[in-house]
N, C-alpha and C positions, 0 to 999 in steps of 0.2 A: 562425233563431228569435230573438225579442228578447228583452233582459231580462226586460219584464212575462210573454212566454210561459213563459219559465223557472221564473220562480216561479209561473206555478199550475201547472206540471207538478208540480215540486218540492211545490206544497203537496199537491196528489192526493196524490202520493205517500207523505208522510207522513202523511195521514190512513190511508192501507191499510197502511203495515205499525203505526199505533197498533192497530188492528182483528186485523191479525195476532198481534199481542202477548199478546192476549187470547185468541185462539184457541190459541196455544201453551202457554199456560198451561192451556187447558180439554182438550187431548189428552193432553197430560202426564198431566194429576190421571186421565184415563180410562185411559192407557195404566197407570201405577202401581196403581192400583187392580185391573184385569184382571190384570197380571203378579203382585200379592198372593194375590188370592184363587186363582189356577189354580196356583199355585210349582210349576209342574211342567219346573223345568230338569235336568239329566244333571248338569248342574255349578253347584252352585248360587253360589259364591262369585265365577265369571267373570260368569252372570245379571245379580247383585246390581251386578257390576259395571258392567253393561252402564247399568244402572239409573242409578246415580249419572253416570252421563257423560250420560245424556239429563238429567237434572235439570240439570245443570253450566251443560252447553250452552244449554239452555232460557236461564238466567238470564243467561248471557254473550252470546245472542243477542239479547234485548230488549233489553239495554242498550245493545249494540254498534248495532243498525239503528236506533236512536233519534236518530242523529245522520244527516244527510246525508251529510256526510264520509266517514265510517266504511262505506258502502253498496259498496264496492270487489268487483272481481273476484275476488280473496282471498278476503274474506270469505264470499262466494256460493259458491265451491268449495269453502271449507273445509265450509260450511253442508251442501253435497249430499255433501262426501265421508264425511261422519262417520254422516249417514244411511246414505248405500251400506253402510258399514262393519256398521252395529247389524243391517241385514237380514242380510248375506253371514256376522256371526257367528252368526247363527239357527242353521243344522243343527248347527256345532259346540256349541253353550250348550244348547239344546232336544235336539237330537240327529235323528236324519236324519226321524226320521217325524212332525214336528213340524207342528203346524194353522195356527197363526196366529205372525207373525213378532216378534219382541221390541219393537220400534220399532212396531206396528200402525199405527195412525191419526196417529202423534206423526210418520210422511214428512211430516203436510201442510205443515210449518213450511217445510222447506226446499222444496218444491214449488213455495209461493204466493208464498215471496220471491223465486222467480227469476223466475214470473208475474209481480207487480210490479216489480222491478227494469228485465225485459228484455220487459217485453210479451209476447204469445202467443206469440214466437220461444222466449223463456225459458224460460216453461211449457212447450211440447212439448220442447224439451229434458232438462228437470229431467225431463218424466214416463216419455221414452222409456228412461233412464236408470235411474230408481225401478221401472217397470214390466220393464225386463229384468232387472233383478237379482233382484226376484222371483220371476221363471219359473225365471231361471237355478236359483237357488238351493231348489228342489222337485224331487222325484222323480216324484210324480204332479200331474196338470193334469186340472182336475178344472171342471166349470159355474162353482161358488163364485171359484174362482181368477182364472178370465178376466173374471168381471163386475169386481172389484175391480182390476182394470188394465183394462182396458177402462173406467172410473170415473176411472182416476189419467191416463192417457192424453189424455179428452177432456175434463176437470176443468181440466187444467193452463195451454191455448192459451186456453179460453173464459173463463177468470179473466183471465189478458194480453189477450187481447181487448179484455175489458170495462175494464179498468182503463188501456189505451191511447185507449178512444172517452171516459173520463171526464174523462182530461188534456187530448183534442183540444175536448172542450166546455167544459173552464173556460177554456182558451186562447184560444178564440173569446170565450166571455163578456167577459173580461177585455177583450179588441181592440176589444167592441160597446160598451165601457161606455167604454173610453177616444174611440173614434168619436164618442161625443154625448157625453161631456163635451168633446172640442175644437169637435165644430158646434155647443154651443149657447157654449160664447167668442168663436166667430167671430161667431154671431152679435148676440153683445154688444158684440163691438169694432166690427161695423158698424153699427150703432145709433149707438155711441158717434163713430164715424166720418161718418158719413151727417148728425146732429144739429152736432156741433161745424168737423171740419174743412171739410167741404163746402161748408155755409153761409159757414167764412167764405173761402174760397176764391172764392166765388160773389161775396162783398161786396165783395172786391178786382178782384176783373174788373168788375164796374158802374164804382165809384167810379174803379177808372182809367182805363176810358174817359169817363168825367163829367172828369175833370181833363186830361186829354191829357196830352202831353209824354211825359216819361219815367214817370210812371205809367199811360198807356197801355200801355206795354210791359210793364209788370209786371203788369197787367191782363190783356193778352194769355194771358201766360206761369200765371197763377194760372188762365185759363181750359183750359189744355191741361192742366195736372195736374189738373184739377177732371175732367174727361173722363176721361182715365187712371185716375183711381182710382176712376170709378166704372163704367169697365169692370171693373175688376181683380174690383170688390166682386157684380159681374153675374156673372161668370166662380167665384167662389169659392161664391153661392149656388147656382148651376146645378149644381155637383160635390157640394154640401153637401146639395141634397135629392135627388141619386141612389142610388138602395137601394146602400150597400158590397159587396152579392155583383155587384150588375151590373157591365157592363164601362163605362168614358166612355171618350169619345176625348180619348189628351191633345195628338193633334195640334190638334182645333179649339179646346179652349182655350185653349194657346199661342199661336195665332193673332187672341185677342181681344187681346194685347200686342202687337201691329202698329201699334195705334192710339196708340203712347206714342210723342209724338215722336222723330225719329231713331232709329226701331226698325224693324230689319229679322227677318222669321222665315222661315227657311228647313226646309219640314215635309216629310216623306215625299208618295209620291203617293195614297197609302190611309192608313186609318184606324189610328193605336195605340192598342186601347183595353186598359187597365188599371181596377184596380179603383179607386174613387170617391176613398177616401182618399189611395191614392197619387199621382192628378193632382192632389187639393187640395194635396198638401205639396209636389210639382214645381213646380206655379205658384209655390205660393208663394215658390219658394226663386228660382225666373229672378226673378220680383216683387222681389226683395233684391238680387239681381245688377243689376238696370237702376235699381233707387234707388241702387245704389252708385255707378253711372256718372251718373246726374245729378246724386250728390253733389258728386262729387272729378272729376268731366269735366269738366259743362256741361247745363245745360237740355235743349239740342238734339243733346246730342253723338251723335253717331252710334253705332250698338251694334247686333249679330249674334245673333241667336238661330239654332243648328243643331238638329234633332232627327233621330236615327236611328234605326230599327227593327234590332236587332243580331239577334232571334229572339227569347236566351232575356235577353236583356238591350236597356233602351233607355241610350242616348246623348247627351244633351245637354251642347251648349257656348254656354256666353255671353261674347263678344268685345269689348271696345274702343279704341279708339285713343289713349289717356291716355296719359301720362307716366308710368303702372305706379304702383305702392306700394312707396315708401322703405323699405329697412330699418329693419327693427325696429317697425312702424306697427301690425299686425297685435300683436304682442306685449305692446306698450305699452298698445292699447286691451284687451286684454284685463285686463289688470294693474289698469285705470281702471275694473273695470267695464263696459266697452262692449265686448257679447258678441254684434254684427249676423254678424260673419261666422263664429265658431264657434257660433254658436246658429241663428240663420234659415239659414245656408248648409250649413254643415259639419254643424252636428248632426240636421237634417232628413234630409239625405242618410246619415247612420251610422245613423239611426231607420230609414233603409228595405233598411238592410244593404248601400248601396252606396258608393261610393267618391267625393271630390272633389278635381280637384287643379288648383291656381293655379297659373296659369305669368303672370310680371308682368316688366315692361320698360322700356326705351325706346320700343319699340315699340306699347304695350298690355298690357292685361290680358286673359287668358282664363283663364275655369273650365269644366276639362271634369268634368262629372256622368255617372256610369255607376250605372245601380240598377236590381237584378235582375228578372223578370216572377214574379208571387208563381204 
């Protein structure tokens, strides 16, 4: 899960138990109020006592879940234990032949925080928990008794439930909104790309075959990148207006970077396809790796695209024959501001929860990319 998924779990979150807060407060003033007017305890000074400790708690628990932090295992045990406790003091405080339990309706606090906390796992926990102890704790079992656990039992999962499916849709929200706020940048960077570099990419291939000599060659050279990059920008909108639930293949888009001079791709024999976004941030990140080897290589220099189908993970590595990167290179550009390969390379790849690792030489340079199948 990524960052942005975390905080709207987190923020779900704390909008149910603020909702909680309020509810504990309204079972409370009902539970007090009933224990008022019925005073029908055996003992009344242990009662009253009972009383003050659910008030205590009430106030020590809004406060306490108000904070993410504070949301601990601790916490949630202590939460259900002091519950169990106020019921399991019933027959002693009431005395054995007792109707309704000292705690009544004020279980739901800690019920609905482990609901929340721990999703529908929580809740039937919390309620199988709540609900045995107050069968335990009765002598007769009675219609009344059972609907009211039978009430806390399927109350508890279907609250986690729900509050599991409201984290999983702001999660997605959050993912849709960040999805087209990057396709409509990209699509403003290729505008902006298409209008300025293109053209004048375009000017320099005319005028230097209009002059020859050694401007022809740079003519040449401005018309291959002029190709290149507008494969790259055909390849980014083919991924860009595919629905994100669907699957693309990121072998065949990989395979429109064949077309950049001395570029070789070596693709499975079948199809990898993943969702939309993750081949647009794959391209785009090999796209970073093959402008880095035209940068610090050569024009033409020769360079390896591999891709592997792992199962629950894909594979890539991009290869080439350089001179490697000097110590301290990496470092330094960052230092300066110049953030090509911890941002387009490295942080692309940490965005999609997978891993990058450089290995550089005499020999060459290779990044192998590993990033999981969502």
């Amino acid at each position: 899960m990524t960052g942005a998924s975390v905080r709207a779990v987190v923020a779900v979150e704390n909008r149910m138990f603020r909702a909680l807060a309020v509810l504990r407060v309204v079972v409370l003033v009902n539970a007090v109020v009933l224990i008022a007017y019925r005073n029908n305890f055996d003992h009344p000074a242990a009662g009253w006592g009972c009383v003050a400790l659910m008030i205590g708690w009430t106030v020590y628990s809004i406060v306490t879940y108000a904070k993410p932090i504070r949301r601990t295992v601790r916490l949630l045990v202590a939460d259900l234990a002091i519950t169990v406790g106020l019921l399991a003091a019933t027959p002693f405080v009431k005395g054995e032949w007792f109707n309704a339990t000292i705690p009544g309706f004020w279980i739901m606090g800690a019920l609905l925080a482990w609901a929340i906390r721990y999703g529908w796992r929580g809740g039937l926990t919390a309620a199988v928990v709540l609900g045995g102890t107050d069968l335990l704790i009765r002598t007769e079992f009675d219609q009344g008794n059972y609907g009211y656990v039978f009430l806390i039992v399927l109350g508890g999962p279907i609250v986690g439930y729900l509050v599991e499916s409201l984290q999983q849709m702001a999660a997605e929200r959050d993912r849709a909104e960040r999805e087209a706020a990057a396709a409509t940048e990209r699509a403003r960077l290729a505008r902006v790309v298409h209008d300025g570099v293109l053209q004048v990419l375009a000017l320099v291939q005319r005028r230097g075959s209009e002059l020859g000599g050694d401007a022809a060659e740079l003519g040449r050279l401005a018309g291959e990148q002029e190709q290149a990059l507008r494969s790259l920008i055909r390849t980014q909108d083919r991924v860009t207006a595919a629905d994100p639930a669907s699957g693309v293949d990121l072998a065949a888009a990989l395979g429109e970077l064949s077309s950049r001079p001395g570029v070789e791709v070596a693709l499975p024999g079948g199809p990898v396809d993943l969702p939309a976004p993750v081949v647009s941030e794959l391209v785009a990140v090999v796209g970073a790796c093959l402008d880095n080897v035209t940068r610090h290589v050569g024009e033409s220099a020769p360079a390896w695209v591999l891709l592997d189908d792992l199962g629950d993970r894909v594979a890539l590595s991009v290869r080439d024959e350089g001179d490697g990167i000097p110590a301290g290179r990496l470092d330094a550009a960052r230092a300066e501001g110049r953030l090509g390969v911890s941002e387009s390379i490295e942080g692309r790849i940490r965005d999609l929860g997978g891993t990058a690792t450089l290995s550089t030489g005499e020999l060459g340079t290779e990044w192998e990319l590993v990033v999981p199948k969502p």
